[in-house]
C-alpha positions in Angstrom: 113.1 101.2 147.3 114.5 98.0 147.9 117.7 98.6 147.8 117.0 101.1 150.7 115.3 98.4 152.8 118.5 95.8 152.2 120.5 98.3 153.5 118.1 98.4 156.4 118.2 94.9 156.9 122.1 94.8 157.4 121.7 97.5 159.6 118.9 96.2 161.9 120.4 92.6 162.5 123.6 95.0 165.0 121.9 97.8 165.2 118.8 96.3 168.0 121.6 93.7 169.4 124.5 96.1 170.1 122.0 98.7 171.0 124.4 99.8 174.4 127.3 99.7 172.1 126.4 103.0 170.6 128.2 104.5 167.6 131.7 102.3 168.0 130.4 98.8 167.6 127.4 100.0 165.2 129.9 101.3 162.6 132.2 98.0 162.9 129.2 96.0 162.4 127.9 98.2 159.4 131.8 98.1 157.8 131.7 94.2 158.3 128.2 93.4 156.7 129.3 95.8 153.4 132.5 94.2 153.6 131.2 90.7 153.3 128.8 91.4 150.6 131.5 93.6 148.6 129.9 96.8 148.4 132.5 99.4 148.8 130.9 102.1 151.1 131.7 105.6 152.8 128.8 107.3 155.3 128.7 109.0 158.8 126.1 107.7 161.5 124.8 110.6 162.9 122.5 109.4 164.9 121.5 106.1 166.5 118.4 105.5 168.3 116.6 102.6 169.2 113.4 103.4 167.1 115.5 105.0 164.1 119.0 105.4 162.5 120.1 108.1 160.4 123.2 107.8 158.0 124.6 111.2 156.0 127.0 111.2 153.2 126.1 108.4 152.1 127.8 106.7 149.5 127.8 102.9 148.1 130.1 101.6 144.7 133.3 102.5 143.8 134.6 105.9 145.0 135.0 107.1 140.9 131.5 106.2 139.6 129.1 105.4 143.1 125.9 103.7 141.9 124.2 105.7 145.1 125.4 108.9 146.6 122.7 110.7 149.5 122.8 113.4 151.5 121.1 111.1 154.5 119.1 108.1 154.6 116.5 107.4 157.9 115.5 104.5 158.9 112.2 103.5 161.4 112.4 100.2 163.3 109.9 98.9 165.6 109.7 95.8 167.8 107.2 92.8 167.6 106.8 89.0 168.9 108.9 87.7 166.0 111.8 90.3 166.7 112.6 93.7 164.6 110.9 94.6 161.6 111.6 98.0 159.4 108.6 100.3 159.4 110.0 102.9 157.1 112.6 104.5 155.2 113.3 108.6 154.7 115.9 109.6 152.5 116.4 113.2 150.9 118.7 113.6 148.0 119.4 110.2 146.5 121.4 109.8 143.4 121.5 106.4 141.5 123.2 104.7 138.5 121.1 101.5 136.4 121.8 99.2 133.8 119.3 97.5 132.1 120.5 94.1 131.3 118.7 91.3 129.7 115.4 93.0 130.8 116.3 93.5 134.0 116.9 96.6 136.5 121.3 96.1 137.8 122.1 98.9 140.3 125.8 97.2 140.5 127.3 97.1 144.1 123.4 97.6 145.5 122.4 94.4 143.8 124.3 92.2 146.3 122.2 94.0 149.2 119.0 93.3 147.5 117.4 90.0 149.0 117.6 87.0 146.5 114.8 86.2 144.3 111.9 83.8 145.1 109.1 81.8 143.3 106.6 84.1 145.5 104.3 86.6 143.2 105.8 89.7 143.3 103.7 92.0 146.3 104.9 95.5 147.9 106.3 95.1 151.2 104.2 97.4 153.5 107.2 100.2 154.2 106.7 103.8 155.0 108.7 105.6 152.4 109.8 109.1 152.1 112.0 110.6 149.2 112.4 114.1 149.0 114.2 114.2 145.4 115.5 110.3 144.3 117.3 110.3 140.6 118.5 107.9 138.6 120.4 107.8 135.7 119.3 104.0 133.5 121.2 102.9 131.2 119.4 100.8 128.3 120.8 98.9 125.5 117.9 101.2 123.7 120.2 104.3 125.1 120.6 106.3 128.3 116.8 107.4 130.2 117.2 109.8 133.3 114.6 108.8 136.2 113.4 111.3 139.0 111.3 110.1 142.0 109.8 111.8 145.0 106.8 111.1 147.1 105.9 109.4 150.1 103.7 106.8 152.0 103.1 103.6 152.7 104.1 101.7 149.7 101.7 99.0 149.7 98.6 101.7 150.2 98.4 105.3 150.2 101.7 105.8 148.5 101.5 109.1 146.6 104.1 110.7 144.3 106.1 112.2 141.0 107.8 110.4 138.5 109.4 111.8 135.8 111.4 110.7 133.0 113.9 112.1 130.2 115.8 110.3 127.0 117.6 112.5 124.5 117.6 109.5 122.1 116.0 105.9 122.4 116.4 103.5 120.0 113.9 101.3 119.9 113.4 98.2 116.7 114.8 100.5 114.1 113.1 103.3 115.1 114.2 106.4 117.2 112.4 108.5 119.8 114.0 111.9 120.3 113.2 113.8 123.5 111.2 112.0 125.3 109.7 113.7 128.2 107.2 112.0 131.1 105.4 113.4 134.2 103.1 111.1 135.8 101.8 111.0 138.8 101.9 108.0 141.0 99.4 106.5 143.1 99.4 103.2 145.1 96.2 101.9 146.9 95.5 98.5 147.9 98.7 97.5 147.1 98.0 97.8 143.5 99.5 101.0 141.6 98.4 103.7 139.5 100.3 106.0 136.9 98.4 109.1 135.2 100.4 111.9 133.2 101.7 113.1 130.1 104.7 111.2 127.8 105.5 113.3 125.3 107.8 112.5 122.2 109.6 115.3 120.0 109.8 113.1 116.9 108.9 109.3 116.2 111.1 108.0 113.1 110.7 104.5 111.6 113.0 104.3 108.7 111.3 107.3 106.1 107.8 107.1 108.1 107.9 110.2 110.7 105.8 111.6 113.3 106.1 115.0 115.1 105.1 116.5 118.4 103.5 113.1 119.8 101.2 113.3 123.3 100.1 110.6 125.3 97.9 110.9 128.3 98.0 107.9 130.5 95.8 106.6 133.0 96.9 103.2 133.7 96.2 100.8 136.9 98.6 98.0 137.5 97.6 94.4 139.6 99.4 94.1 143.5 101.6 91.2 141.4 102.4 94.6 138.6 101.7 90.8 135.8 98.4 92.5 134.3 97.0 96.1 133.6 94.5 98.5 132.6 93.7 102.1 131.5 93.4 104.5 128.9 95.8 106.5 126.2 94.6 109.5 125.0 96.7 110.4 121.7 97.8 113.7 119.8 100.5 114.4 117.2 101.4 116.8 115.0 102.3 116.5 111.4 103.2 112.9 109.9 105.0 111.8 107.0 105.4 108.0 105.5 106.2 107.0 101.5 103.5 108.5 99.3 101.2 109.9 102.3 101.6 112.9 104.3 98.8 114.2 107.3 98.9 117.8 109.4 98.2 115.7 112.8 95.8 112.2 114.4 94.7 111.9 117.5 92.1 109.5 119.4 92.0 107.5 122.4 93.2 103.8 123.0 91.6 101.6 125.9 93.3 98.4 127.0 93.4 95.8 129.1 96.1 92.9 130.1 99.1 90.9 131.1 102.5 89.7 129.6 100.4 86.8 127.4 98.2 89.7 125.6 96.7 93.2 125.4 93.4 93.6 124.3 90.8 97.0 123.8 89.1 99.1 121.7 91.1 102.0 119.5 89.4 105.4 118.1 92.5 107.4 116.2 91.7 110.0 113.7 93.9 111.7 111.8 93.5 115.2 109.4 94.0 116.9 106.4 95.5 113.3 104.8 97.2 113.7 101.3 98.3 110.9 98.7 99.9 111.2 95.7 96.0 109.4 94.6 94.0 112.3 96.1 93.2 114.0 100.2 90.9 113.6 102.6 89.5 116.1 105.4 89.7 113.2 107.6 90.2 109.5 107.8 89.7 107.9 111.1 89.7 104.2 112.2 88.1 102.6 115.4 87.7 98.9 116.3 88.8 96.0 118.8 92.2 94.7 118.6 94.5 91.9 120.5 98.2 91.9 120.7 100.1 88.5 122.0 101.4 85.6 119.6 99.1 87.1 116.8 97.6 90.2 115.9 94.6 91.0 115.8 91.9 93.7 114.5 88.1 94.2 113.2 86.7 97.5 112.8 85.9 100.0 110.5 87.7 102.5 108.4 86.0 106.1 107.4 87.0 109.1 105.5 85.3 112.5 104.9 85.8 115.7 103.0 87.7 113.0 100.2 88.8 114.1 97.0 91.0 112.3 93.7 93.6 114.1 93.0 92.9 116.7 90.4 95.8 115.0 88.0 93.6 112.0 88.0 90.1 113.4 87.5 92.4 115.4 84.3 93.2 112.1 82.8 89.7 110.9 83.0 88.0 113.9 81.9 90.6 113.2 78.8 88.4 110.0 77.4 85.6 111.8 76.9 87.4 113.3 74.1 87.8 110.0 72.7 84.2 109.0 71.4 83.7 112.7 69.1 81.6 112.1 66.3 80.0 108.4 67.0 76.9 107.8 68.4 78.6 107.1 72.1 79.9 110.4 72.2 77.4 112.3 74.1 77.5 108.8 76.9 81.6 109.1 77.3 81.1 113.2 77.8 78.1 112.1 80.6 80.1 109.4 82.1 83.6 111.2 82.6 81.5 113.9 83.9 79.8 112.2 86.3 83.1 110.6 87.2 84.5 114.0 87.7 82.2 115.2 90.3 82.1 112.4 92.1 85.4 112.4 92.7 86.3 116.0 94.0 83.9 114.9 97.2 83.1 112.2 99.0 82.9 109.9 102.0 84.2 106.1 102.1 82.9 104.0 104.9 84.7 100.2 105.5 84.1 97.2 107.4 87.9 95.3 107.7 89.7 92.9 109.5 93.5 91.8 109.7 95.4 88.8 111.0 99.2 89.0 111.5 101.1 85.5 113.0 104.6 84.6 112.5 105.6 86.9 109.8 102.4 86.1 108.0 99.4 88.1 107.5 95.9 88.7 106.3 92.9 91.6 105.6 89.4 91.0 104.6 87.2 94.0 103.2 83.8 93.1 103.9 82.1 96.0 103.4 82.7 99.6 101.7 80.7 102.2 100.9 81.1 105.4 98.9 79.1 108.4 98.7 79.3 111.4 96.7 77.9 114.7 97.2 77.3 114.5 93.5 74.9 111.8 94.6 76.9 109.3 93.2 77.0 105.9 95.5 79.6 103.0 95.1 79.0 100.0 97.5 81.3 96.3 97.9 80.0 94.1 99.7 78.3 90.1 100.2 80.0 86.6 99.7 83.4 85.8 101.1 84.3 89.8 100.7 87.8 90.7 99.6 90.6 89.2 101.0 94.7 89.6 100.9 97.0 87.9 102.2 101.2 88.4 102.4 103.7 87.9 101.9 102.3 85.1 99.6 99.2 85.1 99.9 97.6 87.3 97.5 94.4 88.6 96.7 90.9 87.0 96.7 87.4 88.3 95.8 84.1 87.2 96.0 81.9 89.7 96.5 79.5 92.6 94.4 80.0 95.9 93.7 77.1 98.1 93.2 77.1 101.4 91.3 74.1 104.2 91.0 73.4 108.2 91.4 75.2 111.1 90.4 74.4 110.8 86.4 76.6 107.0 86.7 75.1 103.9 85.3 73.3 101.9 87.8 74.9 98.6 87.6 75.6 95.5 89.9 78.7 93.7 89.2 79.6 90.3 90.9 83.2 88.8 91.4 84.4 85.7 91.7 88.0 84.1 92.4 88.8 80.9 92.6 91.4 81.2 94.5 94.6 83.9 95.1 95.9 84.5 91.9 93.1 82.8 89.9 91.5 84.7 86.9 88.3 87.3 88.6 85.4 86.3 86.6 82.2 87.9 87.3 78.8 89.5 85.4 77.8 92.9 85.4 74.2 93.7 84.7 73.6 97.6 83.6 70.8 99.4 83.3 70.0 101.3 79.9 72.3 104.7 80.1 71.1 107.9 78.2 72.4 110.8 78.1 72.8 114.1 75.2 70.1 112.2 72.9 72.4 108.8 73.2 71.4 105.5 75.2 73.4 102.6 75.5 72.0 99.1 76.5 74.0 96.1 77.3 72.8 92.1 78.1 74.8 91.0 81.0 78.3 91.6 80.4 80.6 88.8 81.1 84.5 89.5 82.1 87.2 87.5 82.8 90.3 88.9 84.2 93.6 87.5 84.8 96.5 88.5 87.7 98.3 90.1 84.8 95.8 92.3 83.7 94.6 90.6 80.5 90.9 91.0 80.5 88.1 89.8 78.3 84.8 91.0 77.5 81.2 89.8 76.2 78.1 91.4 75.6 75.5 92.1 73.4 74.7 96.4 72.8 72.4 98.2 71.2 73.2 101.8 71.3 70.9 104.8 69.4 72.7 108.2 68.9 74.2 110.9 66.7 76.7 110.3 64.3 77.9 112.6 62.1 75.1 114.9 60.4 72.8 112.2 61.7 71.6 110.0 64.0 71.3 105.8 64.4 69.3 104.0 66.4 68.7 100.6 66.8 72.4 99.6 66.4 72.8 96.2 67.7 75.7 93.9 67.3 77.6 91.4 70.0 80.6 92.2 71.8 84.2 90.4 72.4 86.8 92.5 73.5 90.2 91.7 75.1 92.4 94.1 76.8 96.3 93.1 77.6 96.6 95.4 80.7 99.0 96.8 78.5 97.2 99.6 76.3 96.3 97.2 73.8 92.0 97.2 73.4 90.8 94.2 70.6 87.0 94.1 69.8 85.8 91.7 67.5 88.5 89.5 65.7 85.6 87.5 63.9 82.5 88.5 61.8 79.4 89.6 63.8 76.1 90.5 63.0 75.0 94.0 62.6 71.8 95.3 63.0 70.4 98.5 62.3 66.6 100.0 63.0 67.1 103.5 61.4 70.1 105.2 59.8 69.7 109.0 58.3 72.5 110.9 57.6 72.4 114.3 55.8 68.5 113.6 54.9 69.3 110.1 53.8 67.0 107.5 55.9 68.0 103.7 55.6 65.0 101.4 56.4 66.2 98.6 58.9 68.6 96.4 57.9 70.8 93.4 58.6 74.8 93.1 57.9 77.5 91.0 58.4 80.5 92.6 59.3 83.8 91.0 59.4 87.4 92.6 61.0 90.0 93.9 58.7 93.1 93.7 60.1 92.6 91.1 62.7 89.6 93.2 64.4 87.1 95.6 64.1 88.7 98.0 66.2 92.3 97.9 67.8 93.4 100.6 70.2 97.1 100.2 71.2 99.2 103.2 72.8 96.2 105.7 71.6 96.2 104.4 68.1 93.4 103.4 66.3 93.3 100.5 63.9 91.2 98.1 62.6 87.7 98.1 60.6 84.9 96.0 58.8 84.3 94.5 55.6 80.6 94.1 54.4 79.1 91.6 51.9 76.7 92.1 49.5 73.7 93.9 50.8 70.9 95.4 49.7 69.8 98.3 51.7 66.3 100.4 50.9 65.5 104.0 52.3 64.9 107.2 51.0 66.7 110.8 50.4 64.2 113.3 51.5 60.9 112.1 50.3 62.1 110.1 47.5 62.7 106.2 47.8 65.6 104.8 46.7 67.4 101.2 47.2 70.8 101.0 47.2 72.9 97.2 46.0 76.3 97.0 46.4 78.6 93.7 46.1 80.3 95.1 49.0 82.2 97.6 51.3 85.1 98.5 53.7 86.0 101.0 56.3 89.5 101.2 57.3 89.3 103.0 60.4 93.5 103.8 60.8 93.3 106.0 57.4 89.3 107.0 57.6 89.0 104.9 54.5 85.1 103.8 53.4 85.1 102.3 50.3 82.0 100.7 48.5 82.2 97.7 45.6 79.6 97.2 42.6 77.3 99.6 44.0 73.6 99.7 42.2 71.4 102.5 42.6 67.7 103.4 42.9 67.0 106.9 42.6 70.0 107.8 44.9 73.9 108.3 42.9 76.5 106.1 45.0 78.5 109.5 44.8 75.8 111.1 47.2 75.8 108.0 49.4 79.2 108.1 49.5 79.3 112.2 50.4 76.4 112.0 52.7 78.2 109.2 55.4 81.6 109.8 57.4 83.5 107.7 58.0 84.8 107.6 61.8 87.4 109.4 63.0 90.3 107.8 64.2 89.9 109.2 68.0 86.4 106.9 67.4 
């Protein structure tokens, strides 16, 4: 519009003055004002009136490429104590051509009509405006946008009109926007406008992350100065793709409010049917405040429903219980990968989280998550400093608890602690007794430490009663130090521990309780590296007293091994009661090597 009032301008200061002149002297005063700003020109006054003008064929720029071409232009003067002002401009078809340079709006020749620049805030002048059907074609450095205006009224209040906008291609900070498509309506009261409509995008692609089909309905109200703004975005797309993530459609609703420093609001987006290679959800949907100036800013929470591990997973899992056949542990590995396998084909996660993002810097703190199963499992992180990352150096931090119950899990509480980023995670887990299939576990505190790379090391004391072969042990008690590599590598017990035993049948044999030393073979009790099973125990001389059936018997021996990579059991010096070694020997397996 106000290129149409500069022409105006030039028009008014001979048009009033030379009013008796009529058409002759008007059109050498109109040649000589274009002429002496350098705007090539070609129109036809058809008429000249004191309260109006009207110019037809209208054309401004070179003669090869015009930056305006219209079919007529009216102008509506009036007369006040200061002299002539412009009340309004009419124009019908008006064609224009833009450049967008260095953030700003050229229109070529019409640039040197346009009055200069000022310090002053930016207001709308209060002009009567018509357009019937005003295009534009913009040029961008982001690629070529096609503009279309009409409307009319004052343009400072009650303004009232159609805008609409078209882009084959935009690209816009590596990413590209194919058929774009927007038709808002605009409204201007108080001086200050207001823009409500559709933008629609065919396709959103940022490098190998794509989004179809994308809808957003705008209500947004700009300040008289057009430095700050408000309004809504109501969002819908179809089907989205990034690396290792793939959903059928999101949609929500954004809120915001600001000016050039910062943006601020509250965001509610949705999105469905999301797939990982790690497992799907029915939904996962965050909501929560955010700021966007120098930094970035966000805190709210993160939720997902209808969730499920993927099946390949909950396979590989459901493999270990496999593991444990034929010790006493068995029947708790076949409960525990169970209950691991229902609880992940459905659940909801619920999150607490907030990110920071400065100067190519950035950080995110999980305070709070909560899982819940429909097999009644529950899964919950939270308390102390929470967990925090931070990139691109920055790493990760924990200091918080995770607590585990329900669904036929172990109800434990685990704390962890971190230093610092990158410092080993040390923590204590406390677990209650577990039972299951005639088996119960019970463990003292356990005490881990882990370190960045994965090497992790265990401590506890267990005493563990179930089956074992054509048997059953209770009472088993011994401490615990294990070390995994992150590798595939499992160690437990490189020195000699203490073994205690409250009752041992096996095949109608029934030891009494006993005490033994046991000490690795090999370099451990038990070594587990790339599913192979090594290790074993030596035993000192002991003297052990039970019975077989109703008879008593004691049995001596100077010692004993198992060699658990060959199922070798071996016994030295043995001395019987009533019992022959060669029915001790028959009556006990030796474990497997899956054991």
């Amino acid at each position: 519009m106000r290129w149409l009032g500069g022409i105006a301008l030039v028009l008014l200061a001979g048009v009033i003055a030379l009013w008796l002149a009529r058409k002759p002297i008007a059109e050498g005063f109109i040649d000589r004002e274009l002429a002496k700003a350098g705007v090539p020109a070609r129109y036809e006054i058809a008429n000249l009136a004191l309260g109006g003008q009207r110019l037809t064929n209208v054309v401004l720029g070179d003669p090869a490429h015009p930056d305006l071409v219209a079919d007529w232009v009216e102008t509506r003067t009036g007369v006040g104590l200061s002299g002539p002002y412009l009340e309004g401009v009419r124009a019908g078809k008006v064609r224009l051509r833009g450049r967008l340079v260095d953030g700003k709006v050229s229109l070529g020749a019409i640039d040197r009509l346009l009055p200069a620049s000022t310090s002053k805030p930016f207001s709308l002048p209060a002009l009567d405006v018509a357009v019937a059907d005003g295009r534009m074609r913009l040029e961008t450095p982001q690629g070529v946008v096609g503009l279309k205006l009409a409307g009319s009224g004052k343009l400072d209040d009650g303004f009232r009109g159609t805008l609409a906008a078209i882009s084959e291609r935009l690209d816009v900070g590596g990413c590209a926007i194919d058929r774009l498509a927007a038709t808002v309506k605009l409204r201007i009261d108080a001086a200050k406008p207001t823009i409500t409509g559709p933008v629609r995008v065919s396709r959103l692609a940022c490098g190998t992350t794509r989004a179809d089909h994308i809808v957003a309905d705008l209500d947004v109200g700009l300040s008289a100065a057009l430095d700050r703004w408000q309004g809504t975005a109501t969002l819908k797309t179809g089907a989205a793709r990034a690396p290792g993530i793939a959903l059928a459609g999101a949609g929500g609703a954004i809120d915001f409010t600001g000016s050039a420093a910062a943006t601020s609001g509250k965001a509610d987006i949705a999105a469905d049917t999301v797939r990982t290679v790690e497992g799907r959800a029915r939904r996962v949907s965050i909501a929560g405040a955010y700021r966007i100036g120098k930094q970035i800013l966000f805190d709210g929470r993160v939720r997902a429903s209808g969730a499920a591990v993927a099946q390949a997973r909950l396979a590989s899992v459901g493999g270990l219980g496999s593991v444990a056949v034929g010790t006493p542990v068995a029947p708790l590995a076949v409960a525990m990968t169970q209950a691991i396998e229902r609880a992940g084909r459905g659940f909801a996660a619920d999150g607490e989280v907030s990110v920071r993002l400065a100067d190519g810097r950035g950080s995110a703190v999980l305070s709070r998550l909560a899982l819940a199963s429909a097999s009644g499992a529950r899964v919950a992180l939270g308390g102390g400093s929470r967990v925090a990352i931070g990139w691109p150096k920055g790493g990760v931090r924990l200091d918080t608890t995770l607590a585990l119950q329900g669904g036929g899990l172990p109800e434990a509480r685990v704390s962890l602690a971190q230093a610092k980023p990158g410092a080993a995670i040390r923590g204590v887990a406390r677990i209650a007794p577990y039972a299951a299939g005639g088996a119960r576990l019970a463990l003292t505190p356990v005490t881990f430490s882990a370190t960045p790379g994965g090497a992790t090391s265990i401590t506890t004391q267990a005493t563990l009663d179930g089956p074992i072969a054509n048997g059953r042990v209770d009472g088993l008690s011994m401490p615990v130090a294990a070390l995994w590599d992150g590798r595939g590598r499992l160690v437990v017990n490189t020195g000699c521990a203490p073994l205690a035993i409250r009752r041992l049948a096996i095949s109608g044999l029934v030891l009494d309780p006993s005490r033994l030393t046991l000490c690795p073979v090999d370099g451990a009790l038990v070594q587990v590296d790339g599913g192979r099973i090594s290790g074993g125990a030596t035993i000192a001389a002991a003297k052990l007293g039970g019975r077989l059936g109703i008879t008593p018997i004691t049995l001596a021996t100077a010692g004993a091994t198992v060699r658990l990579a060959d199922r070798g059991f071996r016994i030295e010096g043995c001395r019987r009661g009533s019992a022959r070694p060669s029915v001790l020997r028959d009556s006990i397996s030796a474990p497997s090597p899956a054991a």
